[in-house]
C-alpha positions as CSV (number, residue, x, y, z in Angstrom):
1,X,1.3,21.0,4.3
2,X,1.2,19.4,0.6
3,X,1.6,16.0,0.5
4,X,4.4,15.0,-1.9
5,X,2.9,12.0,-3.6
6,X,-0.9,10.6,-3.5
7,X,-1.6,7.6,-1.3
8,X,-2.2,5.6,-4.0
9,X,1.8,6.3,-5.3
10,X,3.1,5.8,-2.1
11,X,1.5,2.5,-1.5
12,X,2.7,1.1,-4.8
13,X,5.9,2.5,-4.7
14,X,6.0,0.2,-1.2
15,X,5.2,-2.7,-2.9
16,X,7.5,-2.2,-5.5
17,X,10.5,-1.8,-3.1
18,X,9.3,-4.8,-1.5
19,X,8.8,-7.1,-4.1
20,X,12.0,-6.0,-5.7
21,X,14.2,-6.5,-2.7
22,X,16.0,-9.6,-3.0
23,X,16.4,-9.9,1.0
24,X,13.1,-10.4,1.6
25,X,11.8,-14.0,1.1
26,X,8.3,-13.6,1.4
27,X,7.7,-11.1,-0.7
28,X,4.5,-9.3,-0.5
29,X,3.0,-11.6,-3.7
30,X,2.9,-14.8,-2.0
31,X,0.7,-13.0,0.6
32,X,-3.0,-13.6,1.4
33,X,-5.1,-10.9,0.6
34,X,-6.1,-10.3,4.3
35,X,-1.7,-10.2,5.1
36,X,-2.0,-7.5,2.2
37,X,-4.4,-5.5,3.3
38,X,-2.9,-5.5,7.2
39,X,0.5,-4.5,5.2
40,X,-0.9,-1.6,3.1
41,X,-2.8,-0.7,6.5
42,X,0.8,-0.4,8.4
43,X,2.0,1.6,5.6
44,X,-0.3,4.3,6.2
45,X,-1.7,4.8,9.2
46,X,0.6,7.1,10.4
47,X,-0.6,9.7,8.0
48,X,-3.0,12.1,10.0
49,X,-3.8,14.0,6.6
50,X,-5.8,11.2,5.2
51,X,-9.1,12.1,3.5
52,X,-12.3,10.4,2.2
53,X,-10.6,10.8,-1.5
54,X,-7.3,8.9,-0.1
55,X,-10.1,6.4,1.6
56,X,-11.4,5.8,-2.0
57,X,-8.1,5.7,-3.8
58,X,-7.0,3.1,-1.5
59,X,-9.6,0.9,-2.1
60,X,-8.7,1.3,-5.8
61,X,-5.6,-0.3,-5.1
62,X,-6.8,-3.0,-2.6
63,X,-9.0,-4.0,-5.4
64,X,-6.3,-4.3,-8.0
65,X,-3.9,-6.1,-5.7
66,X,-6.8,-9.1,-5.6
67,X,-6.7,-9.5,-8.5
């Protein structure tokens, strides 16, 4: 089974939703980067397919999102 979009899209498409939603009060900005991380970690670990590449990817993006 193909995956329809990368990790790394599926994760920042998350955040988008999030931060765009004008519901949610504490949007996922005003987070610490440990209350990211736990976040992005909920978002995916309920994908068995994940790889060593998706491993690196998403450390690509836990990297930009300290920034």
């Amino acid at each position: 089974m193909k995956r329809q979009m990368s990790i790394e899209q599926k994760i920042e498409r998350e955040l988008q939703k999030i931060n765009s939603d004008p519901k949610k009060p504490h949007k996922i900005r005003h987070l610490t980067p440990e209350e990211k991380k736990d976040f992005i970690d909920s978002l995916i670990t309920d994908d068995e397919d994940w790889t060593e590449e998706d491993e690196i990817k998403y450390q690509r993006v836990m990297k930009r999102l300290q920034r």
